[in-house]
C-alpha positions as CSV (number, residue, x, y, z in Angstrom):
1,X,-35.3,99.9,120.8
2,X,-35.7,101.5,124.2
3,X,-37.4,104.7,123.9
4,X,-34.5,106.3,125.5
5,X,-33.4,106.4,122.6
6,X,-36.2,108.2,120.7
7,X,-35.2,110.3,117.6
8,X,-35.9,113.5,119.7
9,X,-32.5,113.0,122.0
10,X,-31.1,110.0,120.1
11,X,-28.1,111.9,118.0
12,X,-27.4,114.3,121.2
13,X,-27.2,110.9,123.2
14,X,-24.7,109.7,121.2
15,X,-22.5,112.4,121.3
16,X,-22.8,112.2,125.1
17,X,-21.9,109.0,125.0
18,X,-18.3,109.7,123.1
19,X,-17.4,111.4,126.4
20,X,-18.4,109.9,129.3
21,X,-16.2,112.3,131.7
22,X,-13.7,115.2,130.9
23,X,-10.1,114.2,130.3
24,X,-9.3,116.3,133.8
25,X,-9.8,115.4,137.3
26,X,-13.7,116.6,138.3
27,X,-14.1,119.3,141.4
28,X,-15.5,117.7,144.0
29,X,-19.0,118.0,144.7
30,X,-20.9,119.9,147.2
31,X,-22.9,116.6,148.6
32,X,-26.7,117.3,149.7
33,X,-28.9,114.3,150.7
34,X,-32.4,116.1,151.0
35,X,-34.9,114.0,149.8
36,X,-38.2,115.2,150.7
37,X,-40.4,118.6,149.3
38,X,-39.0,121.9,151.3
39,X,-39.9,125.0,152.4
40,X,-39.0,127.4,149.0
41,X,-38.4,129.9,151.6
42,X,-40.6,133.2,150.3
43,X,-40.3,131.6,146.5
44,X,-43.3,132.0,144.2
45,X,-43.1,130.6,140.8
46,X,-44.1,127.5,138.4
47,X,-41.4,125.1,137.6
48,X,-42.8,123.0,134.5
49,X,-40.7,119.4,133.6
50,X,-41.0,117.8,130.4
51,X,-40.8,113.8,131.4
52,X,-39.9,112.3,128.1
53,X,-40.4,108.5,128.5
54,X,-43.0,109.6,130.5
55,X,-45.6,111.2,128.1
56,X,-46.4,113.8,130.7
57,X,-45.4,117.6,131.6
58,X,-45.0,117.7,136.1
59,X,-46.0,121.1,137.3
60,X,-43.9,121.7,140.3
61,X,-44.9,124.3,143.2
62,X,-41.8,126.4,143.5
63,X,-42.9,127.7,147.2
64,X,-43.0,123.8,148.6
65,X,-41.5,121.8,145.9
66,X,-44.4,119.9,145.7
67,X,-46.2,118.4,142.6
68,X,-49.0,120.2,141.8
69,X,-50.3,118.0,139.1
70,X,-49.1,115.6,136.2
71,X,-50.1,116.1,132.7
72,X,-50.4,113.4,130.5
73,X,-51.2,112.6,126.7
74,X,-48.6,114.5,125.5
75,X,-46.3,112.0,123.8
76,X,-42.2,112.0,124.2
77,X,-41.9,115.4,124.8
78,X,-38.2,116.8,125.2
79,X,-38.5,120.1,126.3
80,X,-40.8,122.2,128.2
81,X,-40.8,126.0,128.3
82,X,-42.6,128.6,130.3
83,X,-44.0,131.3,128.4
84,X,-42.5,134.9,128.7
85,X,-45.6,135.9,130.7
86,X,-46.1,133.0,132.7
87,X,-49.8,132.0,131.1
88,X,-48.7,129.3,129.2
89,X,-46.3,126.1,129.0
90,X,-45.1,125.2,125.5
91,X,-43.9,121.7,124.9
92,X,-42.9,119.5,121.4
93,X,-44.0,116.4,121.0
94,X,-41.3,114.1,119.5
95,X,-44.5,111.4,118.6
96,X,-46.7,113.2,116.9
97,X,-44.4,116.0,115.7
98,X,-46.1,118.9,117.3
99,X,-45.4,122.0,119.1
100,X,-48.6,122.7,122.0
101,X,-49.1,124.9,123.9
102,X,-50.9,125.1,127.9
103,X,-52.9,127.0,129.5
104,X,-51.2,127.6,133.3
105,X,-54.3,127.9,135.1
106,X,-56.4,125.7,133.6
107,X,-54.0,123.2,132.2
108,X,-55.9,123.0,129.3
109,X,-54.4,122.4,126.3
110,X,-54.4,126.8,124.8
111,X,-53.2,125.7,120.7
112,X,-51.4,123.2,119.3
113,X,-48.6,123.3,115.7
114,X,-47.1,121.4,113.7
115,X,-43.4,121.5,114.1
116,X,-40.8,119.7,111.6
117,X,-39.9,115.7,112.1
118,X,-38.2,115.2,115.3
119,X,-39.1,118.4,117.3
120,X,-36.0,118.8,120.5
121,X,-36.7,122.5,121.9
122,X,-39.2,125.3,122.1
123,X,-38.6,129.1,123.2
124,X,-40.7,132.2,122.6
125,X,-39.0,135.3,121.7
126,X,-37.9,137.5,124.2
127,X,-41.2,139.6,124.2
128,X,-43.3,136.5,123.9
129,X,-44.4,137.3,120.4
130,X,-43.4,134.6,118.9
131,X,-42.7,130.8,119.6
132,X,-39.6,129.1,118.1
133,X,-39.1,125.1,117.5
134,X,-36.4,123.3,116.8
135,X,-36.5,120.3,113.9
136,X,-33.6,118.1,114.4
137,X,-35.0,115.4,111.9
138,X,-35.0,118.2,108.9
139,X,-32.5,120.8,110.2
140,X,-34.8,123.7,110.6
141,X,-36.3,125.8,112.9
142,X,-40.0,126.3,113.1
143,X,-41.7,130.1,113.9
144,X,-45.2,130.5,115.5
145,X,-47.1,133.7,116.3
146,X,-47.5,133.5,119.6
147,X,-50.3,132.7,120.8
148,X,-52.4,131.7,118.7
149,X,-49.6,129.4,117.0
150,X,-50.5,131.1,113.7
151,X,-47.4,130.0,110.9
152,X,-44.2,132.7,110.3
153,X,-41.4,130.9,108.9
154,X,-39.6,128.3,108.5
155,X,-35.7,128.7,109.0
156,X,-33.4,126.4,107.1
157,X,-30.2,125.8,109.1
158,X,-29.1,122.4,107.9
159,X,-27.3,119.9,110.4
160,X,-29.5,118.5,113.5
161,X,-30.4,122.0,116.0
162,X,-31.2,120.8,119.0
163,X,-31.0,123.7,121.9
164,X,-31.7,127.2,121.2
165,X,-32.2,130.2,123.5
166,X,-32.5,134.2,123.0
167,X,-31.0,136.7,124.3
168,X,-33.0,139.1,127.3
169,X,-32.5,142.4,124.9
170,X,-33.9,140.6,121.5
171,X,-31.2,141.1,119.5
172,X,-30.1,137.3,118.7
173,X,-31.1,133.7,118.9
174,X,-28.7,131.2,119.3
175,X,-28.9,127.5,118.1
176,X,-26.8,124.6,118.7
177,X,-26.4,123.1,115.8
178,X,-24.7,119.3,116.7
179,X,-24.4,117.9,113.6
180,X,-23.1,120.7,111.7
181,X,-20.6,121.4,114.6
182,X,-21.5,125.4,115.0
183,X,-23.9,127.7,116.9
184,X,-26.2,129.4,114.4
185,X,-27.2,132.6,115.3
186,X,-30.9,133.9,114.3
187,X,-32.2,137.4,113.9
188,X,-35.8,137.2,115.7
189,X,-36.4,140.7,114.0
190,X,-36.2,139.4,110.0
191,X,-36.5,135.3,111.6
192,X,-33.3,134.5,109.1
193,X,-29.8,133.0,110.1
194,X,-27.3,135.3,110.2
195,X,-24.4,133.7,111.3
196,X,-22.9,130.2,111.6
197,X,-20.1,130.0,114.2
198,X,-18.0,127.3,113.9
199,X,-17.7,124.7,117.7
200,X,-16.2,121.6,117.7
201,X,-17.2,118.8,119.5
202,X,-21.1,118.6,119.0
203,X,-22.5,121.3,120.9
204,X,-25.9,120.6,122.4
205,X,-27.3,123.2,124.4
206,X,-26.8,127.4,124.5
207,X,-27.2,130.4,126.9
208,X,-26.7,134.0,125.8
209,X,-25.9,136.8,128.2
210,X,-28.5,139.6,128.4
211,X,-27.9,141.7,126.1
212,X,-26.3,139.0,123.1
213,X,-22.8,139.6,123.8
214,X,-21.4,136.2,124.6
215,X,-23.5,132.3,123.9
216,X,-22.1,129.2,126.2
217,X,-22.3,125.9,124.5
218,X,-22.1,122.4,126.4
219,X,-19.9,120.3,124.3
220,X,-20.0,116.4,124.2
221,X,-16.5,115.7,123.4
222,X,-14.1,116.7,125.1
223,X,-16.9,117.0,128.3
224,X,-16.7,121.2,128.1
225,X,-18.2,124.5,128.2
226,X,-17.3,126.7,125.1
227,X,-17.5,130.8,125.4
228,X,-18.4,132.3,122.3
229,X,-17.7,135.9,121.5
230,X,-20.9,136.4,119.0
231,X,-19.6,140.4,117.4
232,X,-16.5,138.2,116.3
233,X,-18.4,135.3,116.1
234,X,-15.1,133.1,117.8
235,X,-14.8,130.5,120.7
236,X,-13.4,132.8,123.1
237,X,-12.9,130.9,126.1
238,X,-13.6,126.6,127.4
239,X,-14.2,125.3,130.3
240,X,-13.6,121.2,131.3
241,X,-16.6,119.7,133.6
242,X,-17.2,116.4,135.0
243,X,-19.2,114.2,132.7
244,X,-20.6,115.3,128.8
245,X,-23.0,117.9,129.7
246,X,-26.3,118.7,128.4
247,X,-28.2,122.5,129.0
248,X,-26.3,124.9,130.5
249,X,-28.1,127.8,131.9
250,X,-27.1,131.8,132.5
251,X,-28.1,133.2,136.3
252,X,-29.9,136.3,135.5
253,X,-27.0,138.8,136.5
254,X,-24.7,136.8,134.2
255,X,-22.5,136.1,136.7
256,X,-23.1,132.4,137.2
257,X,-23.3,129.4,134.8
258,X,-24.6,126.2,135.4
259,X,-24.2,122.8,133.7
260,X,-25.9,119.6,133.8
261,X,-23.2,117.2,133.2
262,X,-25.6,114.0,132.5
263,X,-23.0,111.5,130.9
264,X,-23.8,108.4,129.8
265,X,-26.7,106.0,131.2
266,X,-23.7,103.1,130.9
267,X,-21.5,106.2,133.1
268,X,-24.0,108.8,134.1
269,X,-22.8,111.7,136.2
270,X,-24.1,112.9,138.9
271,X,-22.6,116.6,139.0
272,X,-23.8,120.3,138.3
273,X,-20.9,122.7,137.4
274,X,-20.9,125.7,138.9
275,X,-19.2,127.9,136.5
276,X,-17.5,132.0,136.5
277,X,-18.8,132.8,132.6
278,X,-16.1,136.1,132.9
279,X,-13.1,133.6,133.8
280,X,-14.2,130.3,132.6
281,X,-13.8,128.6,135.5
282,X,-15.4,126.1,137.6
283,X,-15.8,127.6,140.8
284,X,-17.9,124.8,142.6
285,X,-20.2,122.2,142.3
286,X,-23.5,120.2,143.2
287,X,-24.2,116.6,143.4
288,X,-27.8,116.1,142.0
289,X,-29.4,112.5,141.4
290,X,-27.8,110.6,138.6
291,X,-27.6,111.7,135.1
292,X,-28.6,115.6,135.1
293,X,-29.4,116.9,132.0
294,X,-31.8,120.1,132.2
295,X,-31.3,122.9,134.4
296,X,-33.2,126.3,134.9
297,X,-32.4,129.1,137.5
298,X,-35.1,131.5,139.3
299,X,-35.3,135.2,138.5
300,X,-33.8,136.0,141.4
301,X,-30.8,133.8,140.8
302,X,-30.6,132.2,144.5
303,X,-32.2,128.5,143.1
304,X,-32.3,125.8,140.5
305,X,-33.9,122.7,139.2
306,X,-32.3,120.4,137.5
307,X,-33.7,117.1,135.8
308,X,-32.2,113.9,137.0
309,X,-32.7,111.7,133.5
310,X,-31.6,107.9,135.0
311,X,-33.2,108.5,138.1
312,X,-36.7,110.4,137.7
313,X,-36.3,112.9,139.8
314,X,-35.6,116.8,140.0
315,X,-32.8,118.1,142.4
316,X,-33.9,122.0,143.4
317,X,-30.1,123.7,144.2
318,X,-29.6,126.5,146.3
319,X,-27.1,128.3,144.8
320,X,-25.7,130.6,147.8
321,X,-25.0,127.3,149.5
322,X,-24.5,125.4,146.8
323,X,-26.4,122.5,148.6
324,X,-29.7,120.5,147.4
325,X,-32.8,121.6,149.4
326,X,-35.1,118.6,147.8
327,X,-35.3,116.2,145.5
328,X,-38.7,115.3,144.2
329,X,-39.9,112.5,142.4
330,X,-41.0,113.4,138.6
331,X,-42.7,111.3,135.4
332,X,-39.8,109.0,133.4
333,X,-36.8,109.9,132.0
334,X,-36.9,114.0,132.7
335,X,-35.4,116.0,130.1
336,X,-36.5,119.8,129.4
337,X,-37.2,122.2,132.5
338,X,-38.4,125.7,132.6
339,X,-39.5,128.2,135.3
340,X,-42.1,130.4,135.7
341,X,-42.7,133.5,138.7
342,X,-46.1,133.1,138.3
343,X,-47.7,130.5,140.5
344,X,-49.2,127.7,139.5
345,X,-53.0,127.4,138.9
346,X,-55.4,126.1,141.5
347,X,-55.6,122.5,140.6
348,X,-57.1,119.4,143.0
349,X,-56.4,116.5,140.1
350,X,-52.9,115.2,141.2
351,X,-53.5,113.8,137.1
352,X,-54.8,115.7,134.2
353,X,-55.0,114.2,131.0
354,X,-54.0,116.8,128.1
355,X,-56.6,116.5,125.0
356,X,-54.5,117.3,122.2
357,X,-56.3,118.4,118.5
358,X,-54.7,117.4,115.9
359,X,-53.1,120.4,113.9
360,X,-53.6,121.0,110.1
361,X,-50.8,119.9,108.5
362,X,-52.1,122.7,105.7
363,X,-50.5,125.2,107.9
364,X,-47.0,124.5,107.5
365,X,-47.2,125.4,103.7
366,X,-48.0,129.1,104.9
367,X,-45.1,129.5,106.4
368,X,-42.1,131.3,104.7
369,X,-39.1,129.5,104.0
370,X,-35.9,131.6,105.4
371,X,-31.9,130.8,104.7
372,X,-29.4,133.5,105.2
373,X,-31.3,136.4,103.6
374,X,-35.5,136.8,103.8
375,X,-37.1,135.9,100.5
Protein backbone atom coordinates (compact mmCIF):
# COMPACT_ATOMS: atom_id res chain seq x y z
CA UNK A 1 0.00 0.00 0.00
CA UNK A 2 1.29 3.44 -0.62
CA UNK A 3 2.18 5.09 2.49
CA UNK A 4 -0.22 7.83 1.63
CA UNK A 5 -2.24 5.94 2.96
CA UNK A 6 -0.74 5.29 6.41
CA UNK A 7 -3.21 4.58 9.38
CA UNK A 8 -2.36 8.14 10.72
CA UNK A 9 -4.52 9.99 7.75
CA UNK A 10 -5.96 6.83 6.09
CA UNK A 11 -9.78 7.02 7.65
CA UNK A 12 -9.73 11.05 7.24
CA UNK A 13 -8.56 10.22 3.54
CA UNK A 14 -11.36 8.37 2.83
CA UNK A 15 -13.85 10.58 3.90
CA UNK A 16 -12.12 13.18 1.70
CA UNK A 17 -12.43 11.12 -0.82
CA UNK A 18 -16.54 10.80 -0.62
CA UNK A 19 -16.51 14.44 -1.67
CA UNK A 20 -14.27 15.40 -3.99
CA UNK A 21 -15.86 19.03 -4.53
CA UNK A 22 -18.90 20.83 -2.92
CA UNK A 23 -22.23 20.23 -4.64
CA UNK A 24 -22.16 24.37 -5.44
CA UNK A 25 -20.22 26.26 -7.92
CA UNK A 26 -16.55 27.12 -6.16
CA UNK A 27 -15.54 31.16 -5.89
CA UNK A 28 -13.06 31.79 -8.05
CA UNK A 29 -9.68 31.96 -6.95
CA UNK A 30 -7.37 34.70 -6.23
CA UNK A 31 -4.42 33.33 -8.66
CA UNK A 32 -0.73 33.98 -7.39
CA UNK A 33 2.24 32.37 -9.24
CA UNK A 34 5.16 33.31 -6.84
CA UNK A 35 7.45 30.57 -6.73
CA UNK A 36 10.52 31.56 -5.11
CA UNK A 37 11.44 32.52 -1.04
CA UNK A 38 10.23 36.38 -0.36
CA UNK A 39 10.92 39.10 1.62
CA UNK A 40 8.40 38.38 4.99
CA UNK A 41 8.32 42.00 5.06
CA UNK A 42 9.21 42.90 8.99
CA UNK A 43 7.90 39.03 9.93
CA UNK A 44 9.68 37.20 12.71
CA UNK A 45 8.57 33.83 13.63
CA UNK A 46 9.19 29.88 13.12
CA UNK A 47 6.86 28.11 10.84
CA UNK A 48 7.46 24.21 11.62
CA UNK A 49 5.90 21.49 8.79
CA UNK A 50 5.37 18.05 9.52
CA UNK A 51 6.24 16.13 6.02
CA UNK A 52 4.53 12.92 6.50
CA UNK A 53 5.85 10.50 3.71
CA UNK A 54 8.70 12.31 4.29
CA UNK A 55 9.93 11.27 7.89
CA UNK A 56 11.10 14.76 8.51
CA UNK A 57 9.86 18.11 10.34
CA UNK A 58 11.03 21.52 7.66
CA UNK A 59 11.79 24.46 9.83
CA UNK A 60 10.79 27.44 7.74
CA UNK A 61 12.29 31.10 8.32
CA UNK A 62 9.15 33.22 8.46
CA UNK A 63 11.24 36.65 7.68
CA UNK A 64 12.61 35.03 4.13
CA UNK A 65 10.59 31.99 3.60
CA UNK A 66 13.55 30.11 3.51
CA UNK A 67 14.34 26.58 4.82
CA UNK A 68 16.31 26.74 7.67
CA UNK A 69 16.94 23.10 8.13
CA UNK A 70 15.22 19.60 7.62
CA UNK A 71 14.76 17.19 10.46
CA UNK A 72 14.76 13.74 9.89
CA UNK A 73 14.30 10.34 11.78
CA UNK A 74 11.16 11.09 12.87
CA UNK A 75 8.87 8.58 11.15
CA UNK A 76 5.33 9.50 9.41
CA UNK A 77 4.60 12.21 11.39
CA UNK A 78 1.11 13.99 10.80
CA UNK A 79 1.08 16.92 12.67
CA UNK A 80 3.48 19.34 13.92
CA UNK A 81 2.81 22.02 16.63
CA UNK A 82 4.69 24.88 18.04
CA UNK A 83 4.82 25.12 21.62
CA UNK A 84 2.89 27.91 23.50
CA UNK A 85 6.27 29.64 24.21
CA UNK A 86 7.98 28.98 21.14
CA UNK A 87 10.98 26.67 22.75
CA UNK A 88 9.72 23.69 21.46
CA UNK A 89 8.10 21.72 18.30
CA UNK A 90 5.90 18.73 19.31
CA UNK A 91 5.23 16.17 16.68
CA UNK A 92 3.50 12.29 16.66
CA UNK A 93 4.92 9.75 15.11
CA UNK A 94 2.36 7.55 13.35
CA UNK A 95 5.46 4.63 13.09
CA UNK A 96 6.53 4.21 16.22
CA UNK A 97 3.53 5.58 18.03
CA UNK A 98 5.02 8.37 19.87
CA UNK A 99 4.52 11.83 20.79
CA UNK A 100 8.29 13.99 20.86
CA UNK A 101 9.04 16.83 21.49
CA UNK A 102 12.12 19.50 20.02
CA UNK A 103 14.14 21.70 21.22
CA UNK A 104 13.84 25.11 18.78
CA UNK A 105 17.27 26.16 19.16
CA UNK A 106 19.06 23.24 19.22
CA UNK A 107 16.82 20.93 17.30
CA UNK A 108 17.57 18.40 19.54
CA UNK A 109 15.19 16.12 20.28
CA UNK A 110 13.85 17.86 24.36
CA UNK A 111 11.52 14.33 25.43
CA UNK A 112 9.84 11.90 23.82
CA UNK A 113 5.93 9.75 24.90
CA UNK A 114 4.23 7.29 24.06
CA UNK A 115 0.99 8.24 22.55
CA UNK A 116 -1.97 5.61 21.71
CA UNK A 117 -1.85 3.38 18.23
CA UNK A 118 -2.18 5.70 15.33
CA UNK A 119 -1.27 9.14 16.80
CA UNK A 120 -3.02 12.21 14.16
CA UNK A 121 -2.57 15.56 16.23
CA UNK A 122 -0.69 17.24 19.11
CA UNK A 123 -1.56 20.64 20.96
CA UNK A 124 -0.45 21.95 24.40
CA UNK A 125 -2.95 23.60 26.43
CA UNK A 126 -3.39 27.05 26.18
CA UNK A 127 -0.86 27.93 28.99
CA UNK A 128 1.53 25.40 27.71
CA UNK A 129 1.18 23.16 30.67
CA UNK A 130 0.25 20.37 29.29
CA UNK A 131 0.52 18.54 25.80
CA UNK A 132 -2.49 16.71 24.32
CA UNK A 133 -2.40 13.72 21.57
CA UNK A 134 -4.82 12.44 19.61
CA UNK A 135 -5.18 8.31 19.14
CA UNK A 136 -7.23 7.64 16.29
CA UNK A 137 -6.40 3.82 16.26
CA UNK A 138 -8.03 3.42 20.01
CA UNK A 139 -10.23 6.54 20.16
CA UNK A 140 -8.58 8.38 22.90
CA UNK A 141 -6.76 11.21 23.72
CA UNK A 142 -3.43 11.14 25.36
CA UNK A 143 -2.35 14.02 28.29
CA UNK A 144 1.41 14.89 28.94
CA UNK A 145 2.87 17.37 31.55
CA UNK A 146 4.47 19.57 29.59
CA UNK A 147 7.56 19.50 29.39
CA UNK A 148 8.95 16.99 30.63
CA UNK A 149 6.19 14.67 28.91
CA UNK A 150 5.48 13.21 32.42
CA UNK A 151 1.85 10.84 32.06
CA UNK A 152 -1.74 12.72 33.13
CA UNK A 153 -4.52 10.95 31.67
CA UNK A 154 -5.79 9.15 29.29
CA UNK A 155 -9.30 10.41 27.78
CA UNK A 156 -11.59 7.89 26.39
CA UNK A 157 -13.70 9.40 23.53
CA UNK A 158 -14.49 6.43 21.38
CA UNK A 159 -14.74 6.83 17.47
CA UNK A 160 -11.42 7.84 15.52
CA UNK A 161 -10.31 11.87 16.94
CA UNK A 162 -8.26 13.17 14.63
CA UNK A 163 -7.97 17.20 14.94
CA UNK A 164 -8.26 18.98 18.17
CA UNK A 165 -7.51 22.50 19.21
CA UNK A 166 -8.15 24.77 22.46
CA UNK A 167 -9.59 27.63 22.96
CA UNK A 168 -7.09 31.11 23.74
CA UNK A 169 -9.08 31.60 27.30
CA UNK A 170 -8.64 27.70 28.51
CA UNK A 171 -11.90 27.03 29.03
CA UNK A 172 -12.55 24.11 26.30
CA UNK A 173 -10.88 21.65 23.93
CA UNK A 174 -12.41 20.68 21.09
CA UNK A 175 -11.96 17.30 19.13
CA UNK A 176 -13.12 16.14 15.87
CA UNK A 177 -14.23 13.05 16.32
CA UNK A 178 -14.74 11.50 12.44
CA UNK A 179 -15.91 8.33 13.02
CA UNK A 180 -18.28 9.03 15.73
CA UNK A 181 -19.70 11.96 13.57
CA UNK A 182 -19.46 14.78 16.57
CA UNK A 183 -16.97 17.36 18.08
CA UNK A 184 -16.15 16.27 21.57
CA UNK A 185 -15.48 18.87 23.77
CA UNK A 186 -12.77 18.47 26.71
CA UNK A 187 -12.37 20.31 29.98
CA UNK A 188 -8.39 20.98 30.12
CA UNK A 189 -9.07 21.94 33.90
CA UNK A 190 -10.45 18.18 35.16
CA UNK A 191 -8.86 16.59 31.38
CA UNK A 192 -12.54 14.69 31.01
CA UNK A 193 -15.09 15.02 28.03
CA UNK A 194 -17.75 16.93 28.78
CA UNK A 195 -19.75 17.19 25.84
CA UNK A 196 -20.27 15.24 22.61
CA UNK A 197 -21.91 17.49 19.86
CA UNK A 198 -23.43 15.73 17.29
CA UNK A 199 -21.80 16.87 13.10
CA UNK A 200 -22.61 15.04 10.32
CA UNK A 201 -20.55 14.27 7.61
CA UNK A 202 -17.13 13.22 9.20
CA UNK A 203 -15.62 16.23 10.63
CA UNK A 204 -11.90 16.36 10.51
CA UNK A 205 -10.39 19.25 11.76
CA UNK A 206 -11.55 22.25 14.55
CA UNK A 207 -10.96 25.89 15.46
CA UNK A 208 -12.45 27.56 18.57
CA UNK A 209 -12.89 31.30 18.85
CA UNK A 210 -10.94 32.94 21.79
CA UNK A 211 -12.70 32.80 24.41
CA UNK A 212 -14.72 29.05 23.59
CA UNK A 213 -17.83 30.44 22.31
CA UNK A 214 -18.18 29.01 18.85
CA UNK A 215 -15.71 25.58 17.18
CA UNK A 216 -15.64 25.42 13.13
CA UNK A 217 -15.44 21.94 11.77
CA UNK A 218 -14.20 21.03 8.05
CA UNK A 219 -16.66 18.41 6.91
CA UNK A 220 -15.80 15.79 4.22
CA UNK A 221 -19.20 15.24 2.80
CA UNK A 222 -20.96 17.55 1.68
CA UNK A 223 -17.32 19.61 1.10
CA UNK A 224 -18.37 22.32 4.14
CA UNK A 225 -17.61 24.29 7.07
CA UNK A 226 -19.95 23.71 10.12
CA UNK A 227 -20.41 26.57 12.95
CA UNK A 228 -20.96 25.18 16.22
CA UNK A 229 -22.58 27.06 19.02
CA UNK A 230 -20.68 25.08 22.06
CA UNK A 231 -23.12 26.77 25.36
CA UNK A 232 -25.95 24.99 23.30
CA UNK A 233 -23.77 22.62 21.99
CA UNK A 234 -25.78 22.92 18.15
CA UNK A 235 -24.46 23.35 14.47
CA UNK A 236 -25.31 26.80 14.23
CA UNK A 237 -24.35 27.81 10.91
CA UNK A 238 -22.43 25.88 7.34
CA UNK A 239 -20.61 26.98 4.90
CA UNK A 240 -20.02 25.13 1.15
CA UNK A 241 -16.21 25.37 -0.14
CA UNK A 242 -14.54 24.06 -3.12
CA UNK A 243 -13.08 20.62 -2.65
CA UNK A 244 -13.44 18.30 0.94
CA UNK A 245 -11.37 20.25 3.25
CA UNK A 246 -9.01 19.37 5.82
CA UNK A 247 -7.76 22.08 8.89
CA UNK A 248 -9.36 25.01 9.06
CA UNK A 249 -7.81 27.72 11.06
CA UNK A 250 -9.28 30.92 13.20
CA UNK A 251 -7.24 34.57 12.40
CA UNK A 252 -6.42 35.72 15.80
CA UNK A 253 -9.22 38.57 15.97
CA UNK A 254 -11.71 35.95 14.94
CA UNK A 255 -12.75 37.67 12.16
CA UNK A 256 -11.38 35.36 9.41
CA UNK A 257 -11.41 31.66 8.70
CA UNK A 258 -9.46 29.72 6.53
CA UNK A 259 -9.83 26.31 4.93
CA UNK A 260 -7.60 23.99 3.21
CA UNK A 261 -9.85 22.36 0.82
CA UNK A 262 -7.28 19.38 -0.24
CA UNK A 263 -9.72 16.93 -2.12
CA UNK A 264 -8.82 13.97 -3.38
CA UNK A 265 -5.21 12.91 -4.86
CA UNK A 266 -7.52 11.25 -7.93
CA UNK A 267 -9.30 15.21 -7.76
CA UNK A 268 -7.19 17.33 -5.49
CA UNK A 269 -8.06 21.00 -5.05
CA UNK A 270 -6.10 23.52 -5.29
CA UNK A 271 -8.13 26.29 -3.21
CA UNK A 272 -7.99 28.05 0.31
CA UNK A 273 -11.45 29.41 1.48
CA UNK A 274 -11.49 32.57 2.74
CA UNK A 275 -14.28 32.50 5.16
CA UNK A 276 -16.59 35.46 7.40
CA UNK A 277 -17.04 32.93 10.73
CA UNK A 278 -19.96 35.76 11.92
CA UNK A 279 -21.87 35.23 8.50
CA UNK A 280 -20.69 31.96 7.24
CA UNK A 281 -19.77 33.04 4.14
CA UNK A 282 -17.05 32.68 1.71
CA UNK A 283 -15.82 35.97 1.06
CA UNK A 284 -12.74 35.16 -1.14
CA UNK A 285 -10.27 32.76 -2.03
CA UNK A 286 -6.49 31.66 -2.77
CA UNK A 287 -5.15 29.32 -5.19
CA UNK A 288 -2.21 27.34 -3.37
CA UNK A 289 -0.34 24.34 -5.03
CA UNK A 290 -2.40 21.21 -5.38
CA UNK A 291 -4.08 19.40 -2.65
CA UNK A 292 -3.93 21.85 0.52
CA UNK A 293 -4.52 20.33 3.64
CA UNK A 294 -2.85 22.22 6.74
CA UNK A 295 -3.03 25.84 7.25
CA UNK A 296 -1.79 28.21 10.16
CA UNK A 297 -2.11 32.02 10.40
CA UNK A 298 0.62 34.53 12.05
CA UNK A 299 -0.22 36.37 15.33
CA UNK A 300 -0.75 39.22 13.63
CA UNK A 301 -3.25 37.81 11.29
CA UNK A 302 -1.78 39.47 7.86
CA UNK A 303 -0.19 35.76 6.62
CA UNK A 304 -0.49 32.10 6.20
CA UNK A 305 1.05 28.76 5.29
CA UNK A 306 -0.57 26.28 4.04
CA UNK A 307 0.76 22.63 3.21
CA UNK A 308 0.40 21.56 -0.40
CA UNK A 309 0.03 17.46 0.24
CA UNK A 310 0.28 16.30 -3.79
CA UNK A 311 2.76 18.71 -4.56
CA UNK A 312 5.39 19.05 -1.66
CA UNK A 313 5.39 22.36 -1.20
CA UNK A 314 4.03 25.22 1.17
CA UNK A 315 2.04 28.24 -0.25
CA UNK A 316 2.77 31.45 2.39
CA UNK A 317 -0.75 33.73 1.76
CA UNK A 318 -0.99 37.15 2.35
CA UNK A 319 -4.16 37.66 3.62
CA UNK A 320 -4.83 41.58 2.91
CA UNK A 321 -4.23 40.80 -0.69
CA UNK A 322 -5.31 37.55 -0.68
CA UNK A 323 -2.31 36.65 -3.07
CA UNK A 324 0.60 33.97 -2.62
CA UNK A 325 3.92 35.68 -1.82
CA UNK A 326 6.09 32.21 -2.16
CA UNK A 327 5.87 28.94 -2.48
CA UNK A 328 8.68 26.79 -1.13
CA UNK A 329 9.63 23.41 -1.67
CA UNK A 330 9.08 21.12 1.62
CA UNK A 331 9.87 17.14 2.61
CA UNK A 332 6.99 14.60 1.00
CA UNK A 333 3.57 14.60 1.39
CA UNK A 334 3.12 17.85 3.90
CA UNK A 335 0.47 17.44 6.31
CA UNK A 336 0.48 19.30 9.84
CA UNK A 337 1.78 23.07 10.06
CA UNK A 338 2.22 25.28 13.05
CA UNK A 339 3.80 28.78 13.70
CA UNK A 340 5.89 30.17 16.03
CA UNK A 341 6.95 34.23 16.74
CA UNK A 342 9.95 33.19 17.97
CA UNK A 343 12.69 32.87 15.44
CA UNK A 344 14.20 30.04 14.57
CA UNK A 345 17.55 28.80 16.13
CA UNK A 346 20.91 29.47 14.51
CA UNK A 347 21.46 26.46 12.53
CA UNK A 348 24.27 25.91 9.47
CA UNK A 349 23.18 21.99 8.82
CA UNK A 350 20.53 22.43 5.93
CA UNK A 351 19.88 18.40 7.48
CA UNK A 352 19.74 17.33 11.04
CA UNK A 353 19.04 13.96 11.93
CA UNK A 354 16.56 13.69 15.03
CA UNK A 355 17.85 10.88 17.58
CA UNK A 356 14.85 9.69 19.05
CA UNK A 357 14.94 7.37 22.62
CA UNK A 358 12.67 5.10 22.77
CA UNK A 359 9.97 5.86 25.48
CA UNK A 360 8.90 3.43 28.39
CA UNK A 361 6.01 1.93 27.47
CA UNK A 362 5.69 1.53 31.54
CA UNK A 363 4.55 5.06 31.56
CA UNK A 364 1.28 4.81 29.94
CA UNK A 365 -0.02 2.58 32.89
CA UNK A 366 0.38 5.78 35.12
CA UNK A 367 -1.80 7.64 33.47
CA UNK A 368 -5.48 8.03 34.64
CA UNK A 369 -8.10 6.77 32.56
CA UNK A 370 -10.89 9.65 32.06
CA UNK A 371 -14.65 9.23 30.35
CA UNK A 372 -17.26 11.71 31.13
CA UNK A 373 -16.67 12.25 34.93
CA UNK A 374 -12.87 12.03 36.64
CA UNK A 375 -12.45 8.82 38.48
Amino acid sequence: MNRRLAVTSLAVLMMVGLAACSNGTPPEATTATASAPSSGGGMTGTVWVANEEGDSLTVLDAATNEVVTTLTGVESPHNVQAGADGSVGYAVSGHDNTTIAVDAESYQVAAVAPSGPAPAHVIDAADGTKVYTTNAGDGTVSVYRAPGFDPVATIDLGGMPHGLRPAADGSVIAVANTEAGSVDLIDPGTDTKTASVPVEGGPVQVAVDADGTYAYASIAEPASVVKIDLAAREVVGTVEVSASPVQVYLSPDGRTLLSADQGTEAEPGNTLSVIDPIEMTVRGSVRTGSGPHGVVIDTTGTRAWVTNTYDDTVSVVDLESLSVLATVPVGDLPNGISFSSRPPGDVEEPSIRLEIPEPSRAATGEAEQTEGHAH
